[in-house]
C-alpha positions in Angstrom: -150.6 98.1 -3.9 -151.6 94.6 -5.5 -149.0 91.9 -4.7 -146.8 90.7 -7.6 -147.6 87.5 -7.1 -151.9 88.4 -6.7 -153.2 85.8 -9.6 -155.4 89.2 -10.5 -152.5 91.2 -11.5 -150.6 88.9 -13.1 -154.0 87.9 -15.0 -154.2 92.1 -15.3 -150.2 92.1 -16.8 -151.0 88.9 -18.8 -153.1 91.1 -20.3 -152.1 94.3 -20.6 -149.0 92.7 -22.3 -150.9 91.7 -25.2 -152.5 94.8 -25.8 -149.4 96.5 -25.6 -147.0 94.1 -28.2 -149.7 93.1 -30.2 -149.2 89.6 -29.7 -151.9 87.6 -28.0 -151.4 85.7 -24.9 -152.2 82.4 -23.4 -155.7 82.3 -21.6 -156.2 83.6 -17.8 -158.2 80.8 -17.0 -155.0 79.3 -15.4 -154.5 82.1 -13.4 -158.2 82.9 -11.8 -161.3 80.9 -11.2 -164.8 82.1 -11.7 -166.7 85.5 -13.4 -166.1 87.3 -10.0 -162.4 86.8 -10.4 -162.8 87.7 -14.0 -164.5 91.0 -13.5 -161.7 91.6 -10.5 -159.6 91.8 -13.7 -161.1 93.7 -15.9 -161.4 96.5 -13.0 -157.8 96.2 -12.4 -156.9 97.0 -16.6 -159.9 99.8 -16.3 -158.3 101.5 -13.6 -155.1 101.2 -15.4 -156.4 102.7 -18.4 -158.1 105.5 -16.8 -154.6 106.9 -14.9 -153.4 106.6 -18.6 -156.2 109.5 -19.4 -158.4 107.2 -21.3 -162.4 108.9 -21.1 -164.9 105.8 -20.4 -168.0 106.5 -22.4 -170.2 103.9 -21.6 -170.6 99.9 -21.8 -170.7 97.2 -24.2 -173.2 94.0 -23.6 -171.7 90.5 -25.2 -173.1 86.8 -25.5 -176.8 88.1 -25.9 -177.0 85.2 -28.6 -178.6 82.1 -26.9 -176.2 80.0 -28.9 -173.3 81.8 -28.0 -174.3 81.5 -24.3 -174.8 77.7 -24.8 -171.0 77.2 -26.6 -169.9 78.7 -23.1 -171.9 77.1 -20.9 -173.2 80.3 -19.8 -176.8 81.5 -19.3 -176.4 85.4 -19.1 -174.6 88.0 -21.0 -171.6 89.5 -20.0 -170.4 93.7 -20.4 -167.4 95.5 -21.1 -166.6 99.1 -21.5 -166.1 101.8 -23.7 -163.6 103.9 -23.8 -163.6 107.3 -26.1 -160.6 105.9 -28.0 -162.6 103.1 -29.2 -164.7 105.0 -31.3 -164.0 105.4 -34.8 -165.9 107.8 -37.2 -168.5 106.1 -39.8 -166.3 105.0 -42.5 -163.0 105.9 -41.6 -160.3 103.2 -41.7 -159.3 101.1 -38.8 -156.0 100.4 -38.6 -154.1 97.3 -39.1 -153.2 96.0 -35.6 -155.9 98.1 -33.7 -157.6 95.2 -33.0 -155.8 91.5 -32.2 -158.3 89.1 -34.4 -161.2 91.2 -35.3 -164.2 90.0 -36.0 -167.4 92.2 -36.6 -171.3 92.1 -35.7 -174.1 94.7 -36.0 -175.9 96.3 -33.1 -178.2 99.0 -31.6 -176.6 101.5 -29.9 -178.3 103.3 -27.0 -176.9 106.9 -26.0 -178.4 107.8 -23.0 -180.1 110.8 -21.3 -180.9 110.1 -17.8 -178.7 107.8 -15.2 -180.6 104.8 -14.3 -179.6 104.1 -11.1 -182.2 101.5 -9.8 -181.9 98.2 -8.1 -184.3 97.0 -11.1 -185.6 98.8 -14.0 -188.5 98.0 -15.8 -188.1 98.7 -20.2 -190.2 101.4 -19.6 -186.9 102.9 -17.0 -185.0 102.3 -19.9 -187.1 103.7 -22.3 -187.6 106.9 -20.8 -184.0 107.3 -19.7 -182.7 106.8 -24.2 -182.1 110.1 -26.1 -182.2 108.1 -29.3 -180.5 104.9 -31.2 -178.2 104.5 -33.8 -176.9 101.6 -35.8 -173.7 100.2 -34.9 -170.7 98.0 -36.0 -168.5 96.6 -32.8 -165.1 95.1 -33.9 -164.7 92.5 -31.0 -161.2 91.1 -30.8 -159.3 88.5 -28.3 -156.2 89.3 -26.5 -156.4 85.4 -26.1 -154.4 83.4 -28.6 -156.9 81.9 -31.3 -160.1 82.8 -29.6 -159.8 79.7 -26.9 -162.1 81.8 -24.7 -164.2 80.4 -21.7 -166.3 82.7 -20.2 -163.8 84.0 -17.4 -161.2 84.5 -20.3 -163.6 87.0 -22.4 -165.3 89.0 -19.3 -161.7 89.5 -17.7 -160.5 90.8 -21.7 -163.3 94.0 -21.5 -165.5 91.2 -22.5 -163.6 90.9 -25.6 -164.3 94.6 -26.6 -162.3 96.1 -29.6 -163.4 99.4 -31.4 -166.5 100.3 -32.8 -168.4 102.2 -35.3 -171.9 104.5 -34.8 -174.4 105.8 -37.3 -174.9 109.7 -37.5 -178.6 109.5 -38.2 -179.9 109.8 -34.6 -183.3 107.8 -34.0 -185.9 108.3 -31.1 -187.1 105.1 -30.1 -190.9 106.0 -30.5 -190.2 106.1 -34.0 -188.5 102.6 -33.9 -189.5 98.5 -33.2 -186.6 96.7 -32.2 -187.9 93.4 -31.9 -188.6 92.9 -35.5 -186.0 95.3 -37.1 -184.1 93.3 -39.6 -180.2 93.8 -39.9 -178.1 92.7 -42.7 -174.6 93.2 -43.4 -172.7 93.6 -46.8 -169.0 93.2 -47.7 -168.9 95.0 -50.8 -172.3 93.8 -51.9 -172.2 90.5 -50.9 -174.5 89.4 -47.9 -171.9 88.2 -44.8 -174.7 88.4 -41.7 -178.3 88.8 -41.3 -180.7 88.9 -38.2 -183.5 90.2 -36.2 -183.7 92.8 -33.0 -185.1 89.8 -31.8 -182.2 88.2 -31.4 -180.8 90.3 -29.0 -181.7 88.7 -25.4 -185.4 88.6 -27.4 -185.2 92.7 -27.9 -182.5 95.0 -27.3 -184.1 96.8 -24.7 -184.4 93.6 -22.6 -180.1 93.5 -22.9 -179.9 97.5 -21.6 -182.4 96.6 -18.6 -180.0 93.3 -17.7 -177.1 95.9 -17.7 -178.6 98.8 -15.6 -179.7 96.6 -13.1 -176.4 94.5 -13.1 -174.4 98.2 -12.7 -176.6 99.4 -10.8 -176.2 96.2 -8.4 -172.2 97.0 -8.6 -172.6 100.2 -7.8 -171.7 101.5 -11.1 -174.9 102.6 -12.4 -175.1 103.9 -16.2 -175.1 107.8 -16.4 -176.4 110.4 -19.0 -174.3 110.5 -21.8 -173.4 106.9 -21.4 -173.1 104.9 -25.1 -174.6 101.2 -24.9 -174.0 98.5 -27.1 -177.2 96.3 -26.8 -175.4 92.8 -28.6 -175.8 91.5 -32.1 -178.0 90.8 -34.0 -176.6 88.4 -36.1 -173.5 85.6 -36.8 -170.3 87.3 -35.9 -167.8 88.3 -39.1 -164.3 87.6 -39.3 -162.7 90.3 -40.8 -159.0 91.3 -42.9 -157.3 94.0 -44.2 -159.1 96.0 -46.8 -162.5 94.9 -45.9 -165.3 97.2 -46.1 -168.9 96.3 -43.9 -171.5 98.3 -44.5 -174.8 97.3 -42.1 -178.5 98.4 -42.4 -180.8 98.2 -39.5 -184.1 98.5 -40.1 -185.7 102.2 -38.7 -181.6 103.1 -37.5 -180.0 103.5 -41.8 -176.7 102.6 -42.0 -173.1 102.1 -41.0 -169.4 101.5 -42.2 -166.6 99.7 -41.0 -163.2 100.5 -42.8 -160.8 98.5 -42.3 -157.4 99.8 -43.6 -154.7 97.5 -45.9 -151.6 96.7 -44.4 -148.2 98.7 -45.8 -146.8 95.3 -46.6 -150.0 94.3 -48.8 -149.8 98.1 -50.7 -146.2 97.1 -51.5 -147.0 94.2 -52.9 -149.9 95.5 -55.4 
């Protein structure tokens, strides 16, 4: 058992205390120094959500955006992961409060068909080892009050993770080039991001190799079956109730985020 007064756990309760009221919390920064610490954290909440029966279905890669990296003083990206909870159907509302401060950005997805359990992988690992891509919303959120994030209060929130949203058009990645495929997102017509595969640690792929070999390195290497979010693509969207994003990646189609209006807001209409 982990001591009350362990700064982990009470960085892990700190935590778990926003998810659970829907409130969010003061940073953990205060509580634990340094990514280590910070991924000590996020082990102790994915252990806890895992006796709760919760599936994990694979990882999700943040602050692939240079500038992000620079706002955070940080010169790598970080990962998360995916639980099958997360996941909500193309289209189909999410609800008010499933997230704490959502805010959107398009991906690539990679669902994958071999493990990849090297000490380094090459793109061509990586390559071999995809069963195909699909386009991808992520809702990140912050269990952190107002987004005041450093980089050992995100990686120790599941890397900000919130839900997301896949495409049903499965792609093989022969048929697709990451690098230059363009991605723009729509609010109900209106243009709210754009970007480039490009932008994504310089290609996708290049993300999915820096996570296999970081797993891998842990001794948590990615498995068949495992879903990948590569990073954005583009500026991140802040989202409310009501909002509907649909993004188009070039080669991938499309995909919709729903996000559902709260009770009070119908009452009001």
């Amino acid at each position: 058992m982990t001591s009350a007064t362990d700064p982990l756990q009470t960085a892990a309760t700190r935590l778990l205390e926003a998810y659970s009221s829907g409130r969010p919390c003061e940073p953990v920064r205060d509580l634990i120094d340094g990514v280590e610490a910070a991924y000590a954290v996020q082990s102790l909440l994915t252990r806890h959500w895992l006796s709760e029966g919760r599936r994990l279905t694979g990882r999700k890669i943040g602050l692939t955006s240079k500038a992000v990296q620079k706002q955070l003083g940080v010169d790598s990206p970080d990962f998360g992961m995916l639980f099958a909870d997360m996941a909500v159907p193309d289209g189909e509302d999410i609800p008010v409060g499933a997230v704490l401060q959502p805010r959107a950005e398009a991906e690539v997805a990679l669902v994958l068909d071999h493990d990849l359990p090297h000490e380094r992988h090459t793109v061509a690992d990586v390559i071999r080892a995809t069963a195909f891509a699909l386009p991808a919303i992520e809702v990140v959120g912050s269990r952190i009050r107002d987004w005041d994030i450093t980089l050992t209060d995100t990686v120790a929130d599941n890397a900000s993770a919130g839900v997301y949203v896949l495409g049903t058009r499965p792609v093989p990645l022969r048929d697709l080039d990451l690098r230059m495929a363009g991605m723009v997102v729509e609010r109900r017509g209106e243009q709210v991001s754009s970007g480039v595969g490009a932008a994504c640690l310089g290609h996708p792929l290049h993300a999915a190799v820096w996570l296999a070999d970081t797993l891998a390195a842990l001794g948590r290497p990615l498995r068949a079956g495992d879903t990948v979010l590569t990073g954005a693509l583009g500026p991140v969207i802040p989202v409310r109730p009501g909002d509907v994003l649909e993004a188009r990646i070039d080669g991938l189609g499309d995909v919709r985020a729903a996000f559902a209006i709260d009770d009070h807001a119908k009452e009001e209409v």
